[in-house]
GUTOR-112189 format. One line per 2 residues: number of its first residue (from 0); their letters; for each residue y negated, x negated, z negated of C-alpha. Coordinates in steps of 0.05 Angstrom, whole numbers. Layout:
BEGIN
NUM) a) Y,X,Z  ... $
END
This chain:
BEGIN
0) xx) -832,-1614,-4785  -778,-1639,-4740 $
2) xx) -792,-1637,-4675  -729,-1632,-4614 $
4) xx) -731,-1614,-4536  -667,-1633,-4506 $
6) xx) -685,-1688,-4447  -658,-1657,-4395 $
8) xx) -700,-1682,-4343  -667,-1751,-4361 $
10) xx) -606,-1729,-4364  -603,-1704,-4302 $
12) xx) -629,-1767,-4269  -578,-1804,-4311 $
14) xx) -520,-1759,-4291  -536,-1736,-4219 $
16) xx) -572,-1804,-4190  -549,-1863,-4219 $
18) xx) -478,-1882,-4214  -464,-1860,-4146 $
20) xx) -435,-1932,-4127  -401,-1944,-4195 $
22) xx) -339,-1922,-4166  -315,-1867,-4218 $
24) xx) -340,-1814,-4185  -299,-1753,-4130 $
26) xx) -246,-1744,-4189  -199,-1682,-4160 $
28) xx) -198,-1648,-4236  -278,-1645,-4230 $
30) xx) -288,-1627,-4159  -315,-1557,-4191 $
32) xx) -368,-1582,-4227  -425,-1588,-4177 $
34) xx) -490,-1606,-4206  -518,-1538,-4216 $
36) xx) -458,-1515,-4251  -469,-1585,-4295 $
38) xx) -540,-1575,-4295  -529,-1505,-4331 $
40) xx) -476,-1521,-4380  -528,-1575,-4414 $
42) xx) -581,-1519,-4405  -544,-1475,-4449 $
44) xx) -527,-1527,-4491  -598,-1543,-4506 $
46) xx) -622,-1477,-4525  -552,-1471,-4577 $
48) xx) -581,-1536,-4612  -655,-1522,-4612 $
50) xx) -654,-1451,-4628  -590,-1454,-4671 $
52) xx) -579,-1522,-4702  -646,-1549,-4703 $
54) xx) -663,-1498,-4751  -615,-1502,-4811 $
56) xx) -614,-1582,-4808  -669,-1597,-4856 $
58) xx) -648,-1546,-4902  -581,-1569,-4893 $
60) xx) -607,-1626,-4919  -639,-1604,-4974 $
62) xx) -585,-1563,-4996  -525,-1596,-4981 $
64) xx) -442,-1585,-4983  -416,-1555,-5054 $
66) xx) -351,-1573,-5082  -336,-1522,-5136 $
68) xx) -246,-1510,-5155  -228,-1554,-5111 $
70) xx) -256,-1514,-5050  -312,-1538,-5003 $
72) xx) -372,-1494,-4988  -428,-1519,-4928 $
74) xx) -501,-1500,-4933  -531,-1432,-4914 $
76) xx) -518,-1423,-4845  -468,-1472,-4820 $
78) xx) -407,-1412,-4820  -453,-1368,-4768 $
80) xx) -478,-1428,-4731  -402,-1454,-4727 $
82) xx) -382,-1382,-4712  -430,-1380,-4655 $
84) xx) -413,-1447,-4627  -340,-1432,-4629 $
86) xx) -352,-1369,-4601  -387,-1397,-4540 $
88) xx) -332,-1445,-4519  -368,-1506,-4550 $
90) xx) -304,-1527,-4573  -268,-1534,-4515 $
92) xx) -316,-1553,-4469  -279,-1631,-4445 $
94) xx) -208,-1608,-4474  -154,-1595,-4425 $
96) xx) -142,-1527,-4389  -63,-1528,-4409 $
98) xx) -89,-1516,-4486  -149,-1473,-4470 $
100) xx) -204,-1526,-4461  -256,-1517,-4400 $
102) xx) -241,-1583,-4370  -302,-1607,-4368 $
104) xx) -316,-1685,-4352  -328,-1730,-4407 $
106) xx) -400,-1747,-4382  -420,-1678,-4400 $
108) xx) -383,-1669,-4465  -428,-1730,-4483 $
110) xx) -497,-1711,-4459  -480,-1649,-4502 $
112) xx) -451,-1691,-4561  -520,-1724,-4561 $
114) xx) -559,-1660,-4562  -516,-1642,-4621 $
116) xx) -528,-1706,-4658  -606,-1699,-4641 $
118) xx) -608,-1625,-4666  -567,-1632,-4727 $
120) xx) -511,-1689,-4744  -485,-1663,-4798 $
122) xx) -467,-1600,-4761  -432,-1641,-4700 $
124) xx) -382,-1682,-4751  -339,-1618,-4751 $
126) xx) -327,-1598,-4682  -338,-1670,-4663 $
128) xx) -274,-1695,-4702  -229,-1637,-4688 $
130) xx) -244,-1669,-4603  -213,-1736,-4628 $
132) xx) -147,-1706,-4656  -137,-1650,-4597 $
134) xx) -147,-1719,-4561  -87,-1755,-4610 $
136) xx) -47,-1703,-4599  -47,-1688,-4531 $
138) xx) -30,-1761,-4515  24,-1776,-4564 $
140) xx) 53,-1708,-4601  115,-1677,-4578 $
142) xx) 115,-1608,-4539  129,-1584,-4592 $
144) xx) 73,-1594,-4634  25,-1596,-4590 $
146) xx) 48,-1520,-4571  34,-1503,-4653 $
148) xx) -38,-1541,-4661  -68,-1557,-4595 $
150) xx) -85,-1483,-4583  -122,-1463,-4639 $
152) xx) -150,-1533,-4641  -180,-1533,-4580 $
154) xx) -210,-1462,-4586  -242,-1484,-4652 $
156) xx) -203,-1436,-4696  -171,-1491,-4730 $
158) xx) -208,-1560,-4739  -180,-1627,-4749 $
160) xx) -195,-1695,-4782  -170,-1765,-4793 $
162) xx) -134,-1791,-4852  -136,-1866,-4859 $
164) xx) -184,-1901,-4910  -146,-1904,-4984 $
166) xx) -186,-1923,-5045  -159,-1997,-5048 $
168) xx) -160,-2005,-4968  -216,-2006,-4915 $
170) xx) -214,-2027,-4852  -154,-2068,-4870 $
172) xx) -97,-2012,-4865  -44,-2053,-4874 $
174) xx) -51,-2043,-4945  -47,-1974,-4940 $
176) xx) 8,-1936,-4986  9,-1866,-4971 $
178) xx) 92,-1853,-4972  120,-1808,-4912 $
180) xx) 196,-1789,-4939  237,-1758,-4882 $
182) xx) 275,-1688,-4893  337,-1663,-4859 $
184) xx) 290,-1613,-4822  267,-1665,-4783 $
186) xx) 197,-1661,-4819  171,-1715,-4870 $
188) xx) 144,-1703,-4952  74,-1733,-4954 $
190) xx) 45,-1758,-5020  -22,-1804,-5030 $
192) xx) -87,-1813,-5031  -139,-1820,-4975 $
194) xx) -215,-1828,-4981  -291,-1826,-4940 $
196) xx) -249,-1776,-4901  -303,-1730,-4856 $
198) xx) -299,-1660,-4857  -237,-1657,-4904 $
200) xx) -249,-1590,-4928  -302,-1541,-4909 $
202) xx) -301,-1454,-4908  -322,-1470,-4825 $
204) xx) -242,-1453,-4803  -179,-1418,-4822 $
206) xx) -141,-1480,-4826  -154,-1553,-4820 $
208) xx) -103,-1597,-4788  -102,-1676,-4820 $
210) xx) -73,-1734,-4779  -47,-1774,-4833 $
212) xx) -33,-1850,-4840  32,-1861,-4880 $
214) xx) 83,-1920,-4884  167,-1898,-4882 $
216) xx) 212,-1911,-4939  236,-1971,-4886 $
218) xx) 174,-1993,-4861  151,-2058,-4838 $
220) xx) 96,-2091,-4886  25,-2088,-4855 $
222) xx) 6,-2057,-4797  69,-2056,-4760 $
224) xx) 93,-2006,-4813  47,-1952,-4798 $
226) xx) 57,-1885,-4778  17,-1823,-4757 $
228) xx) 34,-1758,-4784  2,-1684,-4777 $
230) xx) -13,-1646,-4837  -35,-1580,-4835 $
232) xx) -78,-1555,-4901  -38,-1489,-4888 $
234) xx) 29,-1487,-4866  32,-1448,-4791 $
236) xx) 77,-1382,-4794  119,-1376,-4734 $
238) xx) 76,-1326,-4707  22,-1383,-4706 $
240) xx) -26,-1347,-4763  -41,-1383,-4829 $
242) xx) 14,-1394,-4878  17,-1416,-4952 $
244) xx) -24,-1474,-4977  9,-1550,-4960 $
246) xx) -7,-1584,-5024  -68,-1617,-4989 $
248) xx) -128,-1611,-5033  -202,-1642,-5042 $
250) xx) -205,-1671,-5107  -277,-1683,-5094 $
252) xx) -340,-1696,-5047  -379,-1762,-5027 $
254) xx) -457,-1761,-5057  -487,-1796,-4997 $
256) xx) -546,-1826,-4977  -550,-1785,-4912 $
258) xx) -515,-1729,-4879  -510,-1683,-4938 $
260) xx) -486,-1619,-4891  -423,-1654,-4880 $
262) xx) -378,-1662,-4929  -345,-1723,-4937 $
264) xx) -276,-1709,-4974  -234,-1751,-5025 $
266) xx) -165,-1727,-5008  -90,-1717,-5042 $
268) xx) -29,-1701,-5011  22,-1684,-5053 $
270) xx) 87,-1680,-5020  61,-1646,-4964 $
272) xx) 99,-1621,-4905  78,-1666,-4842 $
274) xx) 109,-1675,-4776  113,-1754,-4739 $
276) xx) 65,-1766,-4681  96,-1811,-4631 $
278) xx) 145,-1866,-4651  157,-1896,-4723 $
280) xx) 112,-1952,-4743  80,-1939,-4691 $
282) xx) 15,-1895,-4719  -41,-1946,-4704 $
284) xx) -36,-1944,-4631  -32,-1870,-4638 $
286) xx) -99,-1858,-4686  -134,-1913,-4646 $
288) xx) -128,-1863,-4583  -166,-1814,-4630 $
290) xx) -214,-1872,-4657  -236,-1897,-4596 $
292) xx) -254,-1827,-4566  -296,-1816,-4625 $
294) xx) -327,-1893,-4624  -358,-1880,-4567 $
296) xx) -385,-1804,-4596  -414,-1850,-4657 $
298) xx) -443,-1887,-4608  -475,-1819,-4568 $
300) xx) -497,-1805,-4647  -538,-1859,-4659 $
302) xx) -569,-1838,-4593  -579,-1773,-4611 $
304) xx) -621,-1793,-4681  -664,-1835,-4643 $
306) xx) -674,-1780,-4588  -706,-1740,-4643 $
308) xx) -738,-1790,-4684  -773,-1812,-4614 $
310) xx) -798,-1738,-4602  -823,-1732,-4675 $
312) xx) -863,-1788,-4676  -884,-1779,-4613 $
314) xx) -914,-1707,-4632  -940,-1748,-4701 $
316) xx) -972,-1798,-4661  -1009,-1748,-4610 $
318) xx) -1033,-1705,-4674  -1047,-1749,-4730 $
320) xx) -1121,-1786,-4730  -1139,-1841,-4756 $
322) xx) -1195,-1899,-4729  -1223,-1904,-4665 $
324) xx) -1191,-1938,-4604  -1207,-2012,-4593 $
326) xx) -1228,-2006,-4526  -1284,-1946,-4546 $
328) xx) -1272,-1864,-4573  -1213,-1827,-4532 $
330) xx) -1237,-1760,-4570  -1307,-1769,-4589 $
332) xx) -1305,-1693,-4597  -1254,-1709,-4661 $
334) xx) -1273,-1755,-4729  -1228,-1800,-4705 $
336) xx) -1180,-1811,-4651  -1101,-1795,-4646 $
338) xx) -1055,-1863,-4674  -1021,-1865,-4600 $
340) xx) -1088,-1893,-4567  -1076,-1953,-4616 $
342) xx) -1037,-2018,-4588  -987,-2029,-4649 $
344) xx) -968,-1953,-4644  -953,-1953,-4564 $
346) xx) -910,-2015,-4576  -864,-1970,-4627 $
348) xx) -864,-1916,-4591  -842,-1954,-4522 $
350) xx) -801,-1987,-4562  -760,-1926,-4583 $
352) xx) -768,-1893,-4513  -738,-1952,-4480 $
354) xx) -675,-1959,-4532  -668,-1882,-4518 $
356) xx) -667,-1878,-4444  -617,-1955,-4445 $
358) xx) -573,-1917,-4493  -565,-1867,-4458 $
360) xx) -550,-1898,-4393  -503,-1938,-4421 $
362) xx) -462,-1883,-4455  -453,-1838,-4391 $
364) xx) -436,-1899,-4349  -382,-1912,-4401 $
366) xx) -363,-1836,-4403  -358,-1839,-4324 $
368) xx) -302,-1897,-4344  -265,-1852,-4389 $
370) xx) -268,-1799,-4336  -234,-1844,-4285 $
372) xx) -188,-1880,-4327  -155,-1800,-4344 $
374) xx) -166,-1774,-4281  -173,-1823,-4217 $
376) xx) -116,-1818,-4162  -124,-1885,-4146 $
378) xx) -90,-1938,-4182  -143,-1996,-4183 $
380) xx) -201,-1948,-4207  -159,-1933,-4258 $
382) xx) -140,-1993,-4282  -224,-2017,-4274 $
384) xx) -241,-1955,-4315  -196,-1975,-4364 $
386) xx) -215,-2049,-4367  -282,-2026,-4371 $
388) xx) -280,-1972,-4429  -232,-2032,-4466 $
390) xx) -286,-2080,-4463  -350,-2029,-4479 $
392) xx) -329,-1985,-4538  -342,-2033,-4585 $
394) xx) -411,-2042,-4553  -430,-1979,-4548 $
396) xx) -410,-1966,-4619  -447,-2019,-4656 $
398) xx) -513,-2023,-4610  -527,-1958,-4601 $
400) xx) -522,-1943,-4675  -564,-2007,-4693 $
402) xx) -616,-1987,-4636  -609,-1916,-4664 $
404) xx) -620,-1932,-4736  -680,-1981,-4719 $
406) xx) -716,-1926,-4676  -707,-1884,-4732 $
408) xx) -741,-1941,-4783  -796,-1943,-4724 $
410) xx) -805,-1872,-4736  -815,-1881,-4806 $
412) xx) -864,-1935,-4788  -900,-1883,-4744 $
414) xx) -908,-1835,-4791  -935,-1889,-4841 $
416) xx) -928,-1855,-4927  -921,-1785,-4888 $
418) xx) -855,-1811,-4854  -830,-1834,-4924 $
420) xx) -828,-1768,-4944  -788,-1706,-4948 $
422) xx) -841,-1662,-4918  -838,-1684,-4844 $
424) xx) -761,-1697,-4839  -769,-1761,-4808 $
426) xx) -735,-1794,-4873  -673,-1751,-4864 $
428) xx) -665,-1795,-4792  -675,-1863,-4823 $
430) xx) -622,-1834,-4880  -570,-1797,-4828 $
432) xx) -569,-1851,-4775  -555,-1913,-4834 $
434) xx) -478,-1888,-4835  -464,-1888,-4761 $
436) xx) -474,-1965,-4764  -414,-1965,-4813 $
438) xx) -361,-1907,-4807  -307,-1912,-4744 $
440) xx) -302,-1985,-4758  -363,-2027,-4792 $
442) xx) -408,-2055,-4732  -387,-2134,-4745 $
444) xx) -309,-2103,-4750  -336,-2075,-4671 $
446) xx) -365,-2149,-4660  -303,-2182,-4688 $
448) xx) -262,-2134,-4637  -308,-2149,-4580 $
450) xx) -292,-2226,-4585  -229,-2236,-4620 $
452) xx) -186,-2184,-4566  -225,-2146,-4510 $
454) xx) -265,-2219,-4485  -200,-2261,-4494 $
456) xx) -146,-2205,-4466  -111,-2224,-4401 $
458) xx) -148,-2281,-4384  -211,-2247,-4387 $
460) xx) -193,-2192,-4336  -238,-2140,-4385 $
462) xx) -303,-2174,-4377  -292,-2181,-4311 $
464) xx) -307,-2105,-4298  -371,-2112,-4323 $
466) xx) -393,-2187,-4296  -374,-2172,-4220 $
468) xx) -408,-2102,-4209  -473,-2143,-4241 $
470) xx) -466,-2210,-4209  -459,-2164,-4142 $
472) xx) -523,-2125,-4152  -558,-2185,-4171 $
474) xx) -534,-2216,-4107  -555,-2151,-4062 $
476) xx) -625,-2146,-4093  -655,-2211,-4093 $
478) xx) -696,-2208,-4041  -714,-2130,-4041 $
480) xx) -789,-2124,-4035  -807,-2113,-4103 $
482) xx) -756,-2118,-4145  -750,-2203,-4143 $
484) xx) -791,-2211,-4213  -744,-2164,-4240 $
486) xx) -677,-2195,-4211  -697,-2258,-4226 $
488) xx) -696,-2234,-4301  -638,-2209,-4303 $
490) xx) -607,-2268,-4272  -624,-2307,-4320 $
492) xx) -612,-2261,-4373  -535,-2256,-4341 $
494) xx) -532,-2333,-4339  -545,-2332,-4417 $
496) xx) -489,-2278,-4432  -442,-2326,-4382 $
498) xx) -461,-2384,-4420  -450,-2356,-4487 $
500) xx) -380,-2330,-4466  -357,-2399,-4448 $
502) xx) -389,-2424,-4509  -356,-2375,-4556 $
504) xx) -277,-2383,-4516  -285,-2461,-4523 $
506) xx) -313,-2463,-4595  -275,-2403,-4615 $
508) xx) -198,-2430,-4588  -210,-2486,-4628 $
510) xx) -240,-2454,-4688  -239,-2382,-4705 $
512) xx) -294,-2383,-4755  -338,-2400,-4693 $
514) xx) -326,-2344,-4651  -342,-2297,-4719 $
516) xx) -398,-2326,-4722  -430,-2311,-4662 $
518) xx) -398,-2247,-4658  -456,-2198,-4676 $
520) xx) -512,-2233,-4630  -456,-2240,-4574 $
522) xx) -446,-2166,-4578  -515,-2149,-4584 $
524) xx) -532,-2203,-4522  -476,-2168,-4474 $
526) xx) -502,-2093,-4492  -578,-2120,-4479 $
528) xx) -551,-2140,-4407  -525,-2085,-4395 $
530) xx) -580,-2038,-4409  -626,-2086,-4368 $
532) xx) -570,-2088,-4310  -581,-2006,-4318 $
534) xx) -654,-2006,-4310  -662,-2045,-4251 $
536) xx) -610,-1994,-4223  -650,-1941,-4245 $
538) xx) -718,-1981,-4227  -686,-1977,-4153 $
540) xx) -680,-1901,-4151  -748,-1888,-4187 $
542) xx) -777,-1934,-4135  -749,-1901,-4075 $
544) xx) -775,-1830,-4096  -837,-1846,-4105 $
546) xx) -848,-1881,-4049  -823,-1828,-4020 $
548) xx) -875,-1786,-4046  -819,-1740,-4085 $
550) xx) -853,-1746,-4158  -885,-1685,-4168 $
552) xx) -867,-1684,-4239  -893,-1760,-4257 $
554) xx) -816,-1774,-4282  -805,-1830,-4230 $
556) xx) -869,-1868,-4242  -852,-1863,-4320 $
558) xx) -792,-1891,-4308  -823,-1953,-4271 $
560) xx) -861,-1955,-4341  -806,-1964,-4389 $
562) xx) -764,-2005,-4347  -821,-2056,-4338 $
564) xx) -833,-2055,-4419  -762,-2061,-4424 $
566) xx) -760,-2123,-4392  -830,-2154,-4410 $
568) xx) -814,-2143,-4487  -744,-2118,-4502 $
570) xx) -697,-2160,-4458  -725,-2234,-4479 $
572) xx) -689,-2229,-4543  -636,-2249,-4500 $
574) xx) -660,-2317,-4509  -665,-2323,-4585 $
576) xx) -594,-2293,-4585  -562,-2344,-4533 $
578) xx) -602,-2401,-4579  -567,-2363,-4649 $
580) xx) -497,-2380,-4606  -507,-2436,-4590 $
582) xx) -526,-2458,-4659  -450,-2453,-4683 $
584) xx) -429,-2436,-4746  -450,-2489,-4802 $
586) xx) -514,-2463,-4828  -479,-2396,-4845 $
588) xx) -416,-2426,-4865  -429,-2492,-4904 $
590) xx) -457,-2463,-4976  -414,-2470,-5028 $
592) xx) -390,-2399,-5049  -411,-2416,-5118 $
594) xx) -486,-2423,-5098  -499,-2361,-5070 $
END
């Protein structure tokens, strides 16, 4: 049986007592939101994905979405779960007030995103996507149609998706040839094909609204002849209720390895009716506004999985005996004691409590970013936040879905031949979290992004926002009783992410094929960093409360735990990584393509 309890107590210390000298914080739009008014929202939000989601994932599972004529049905369930989630304001809890959203900031939208993704993924593709294009929208569409979808977008009545992969085109969408023909109505004729498209068609809402990917008759080759477009499935009546159909249709549904409760669409349009988004040829910059809001919720996904894959084996672990401990019987009253006294199985399981608790650190202070780059008075905040959020997405993308797909393998490992089975549902993690390390953008096209633009832009100005606030709490903590083994290790650590950037920019201006190279274990060396730079922040706060004496509950002195395994067994990958740079390209590079 799956096993979920939303972590709130974490959450709370993650959200409440961690980032109060980050800067992003005191933004006017959220001066409402004081903690217990936060603190209930994510309440409420856990009960709607235990009691509610948690239940129908499994089955959802098992049973799966149904494409029969061209129409799209989800598993038992889904319609009164969505119902109920729409119903509650789930929909609109980060959108903005002008279109009926609830204004909430973006650090709670994700802690709730995550309990989603923990409860039930499949479930969280639908609402999650419709976000990103109310998002799209709101920053590029005219008035005008922003006044016909946002509304019933933001409330959840409509949903919304994103149109871009075509069957002979992936990630390079330059190739795309889905033709936009402009009408004297001012709208355009639509026709194509698109592909791997997420919650194309369902029977969740009235109407789904598609932002589209389509070239001009007069279009620019490759990317600089792209353009973004809104399709509705339905065509909006002036009153704003559903209309006749658009000639957008499902002409079929992905069979997946994972994530069967969402349906994964292949898509025509055949001249559909669909209005321009921002400027001509100018539709990447428009769907990347939508992209990046939800590569960053991928990221929060991958957390999610491993949230619950940690908790399941965790209850596994406690319940399931086998041997005796190596140091003499815990439960001499039992035939044998529980795996969790035994050394391999506390190694995965602090394993996948420490990726869990780093992920999640990471994500909010990234979500704190997007908060102040939308919503900071101040200028140079702004323009930090901004720097900051350029330079992470890609990170938090690809390592939280690698971390979250390995804790989910740990899991597995856990459960040993009982975790490689249906029965348990710790194979549907291992299976749901693979695709999160590939959809949004492939995690080496996020690595490739990571070195190629965000660490080369403006003369490095990105990764300043992230080497200055470490460098300056390395510099403040040195000597603080206690904490010098710990500095000391993340000093070093830093020096090895400094050294590998100045590797990579000298080997890489001279030779691209160098900087692709190390682009993976450079990613994956910067987002280790940063988690470690967030434990010893949160190492400082657990600290002080306890010392204190203000642990009743035990949380703080846990903490202390998983920040020390963190660093004693996690964080010294850092080296191997910094040695993989180092190495250069030749040994990946220099077989003939005929001898593989």
């Amino acid at each position: 049986m799956q096993v979920y309890e939303a972590p709130l107590r974490d959450m709370r210390f993650v959200i409440h007592e961690l980032f109060g000298d980050d800067g992003f914080g005191n933004l006017p739009p959220h001066e409402e939101f004081t903690p217990d008014l936060i603190d209930a929202v994510i309440e409420e939000a856990a009960k709607l994905a235990q009691d509610v989601l948690l239940p129908i994932n499994a089955s959802g599972d098992l049973e799966g979405c149904v494409w029969e004529n061209g129409v799209v049905r989800t598993p038992a369930g889904f319609k009164e779960a969505y119902a109920q989630f729409r119903d509650g304001g789930w929909c609109a809890l980060a959108s903005d007030p002008k279109w009926g959203g609830q204004g909430l900031p973006e650090t709670v939208n994700k802690l709730v995103e995550e309990m989603i993704s923990s409860a039930n993924l499949s479930f969280g593709l639908y609402p999650g996507l419709t976000h990103g294009g109310t998002t799209a929208l709101k920053a590029h569409a005219s008035a005008d149609l922003q006044e016909r979808f946002l509304p019933k977008m933001v409330a959840g009545t409509w949903s919304g998706t994103m149109c871009l992969t075509e069957p002979h085109c992936g990630t390079d969408l330059g190739m795309l040839r889905t033709k936009a023909v402009p009408q004297p109505d001012g709208s355009y004729r639509i026709t194509g094909n698109k592909i791997f498209i997420s919650a194309g068609d369902h029977d969740l809402t009235e109407n789904i609204i598609h932002l589209v990917l389509a070239r001009l008759p007069d279009a620019p080759p490759g990317v600089r002849g792209i353009s973004l477009f809104v399709v509705p499935k339905y065509l909006p009546k002036e009153d704003g209720s559903v209309g006749p159909s658009n000639g957008v249709s499902c002409t079929g549904i992905e069979h997946k390895m994972g994530l069967k409760a969402s349906a994964t669409c292949q898509m025509s349009f055949d001249d559909s009716t669909g209005w321009l988004v921002g400027e001509p040829n100018s539709g990447l910059a428009a769907m990347f506004t939508m992209m990046n809001t939800e590569r960053v919720s991928v990221g929060v996904q991958g957390l999610g999985v491993a949230t619950a894959a940690y908790q399941s084996a965790v209850a596994y672990a406690k319940d399931r005996i086998q041997g005796r401990a190596l140091s003499g019987p815990k439960r001499p009253d039992l035939a044998a004691d529980p795996i969790i006294v035994h050394p391999d199985v506390r190694r995965m399981l602090m394993t996948m409590r420490a990726y869990t608790e780093g992920c999640r650190m990471l994500s909010i202070w990234v979500a704190r970013a997007l908060d102040a780059e939308r919503h900071s008075p101040d200028p140079e905040v702004r323009q930090r936040a901004e720097d900051m959020t350029a330079l992470m997405t890609p990170v938090v993308k690809a390592l939280l879905t690698d971390l979250g797909h390995e804790t989910a393998q740990i899991g597995v490992q856990v459960y040993g031949g009982h975790g490689y089975i249906r029965e348990h549902g710790m194979e549907q993690y291992a299976r749901d979290a693979r695709i999160t390390m590939i959809y949004e953008g492939t995690n080496g096209v996020q690595a490739l992004d990571l070195v190629g633009r965000k660490m080369p832009a403006h003369g490095g100005r990105y990764l300043r926002s992230f080497f200055h606030p470490v460098a300056a709490f390395i510099e403040q903590h040195k000597a603080v009783p206690g904490m010098e083994k710990m500095i000391e290790a993340l000093e070093k650590a830093f020096g090895a992410l400094q050294l590998s950037t100045a590797t990579i920019a000298q080997k890489g201006l001279a030779d691209p094929e160098e900087a692709g190279a190390a682009s993976s274990d450079y990613l994956r060396l910067l987002g280790l960093v940063a988690m470690a730079y967030l434990f010893a922040k949160a190492a400082k706060v657990a600290g002080m409360k306890k010392m204190m004496g203000q642990d009743p509950d035990g949380f703080y002195a846990a903490k202390l735990v998983t920040v020390r395994f963190f660093y004693e067994r996690i964080l010294p990958q850092v080296a191997g990584l910094f040695q993989a740079i180092k190495a250069g390209k030749r040994s990946m590079m220099d077989l003939p393509e005929e001898a593989f």
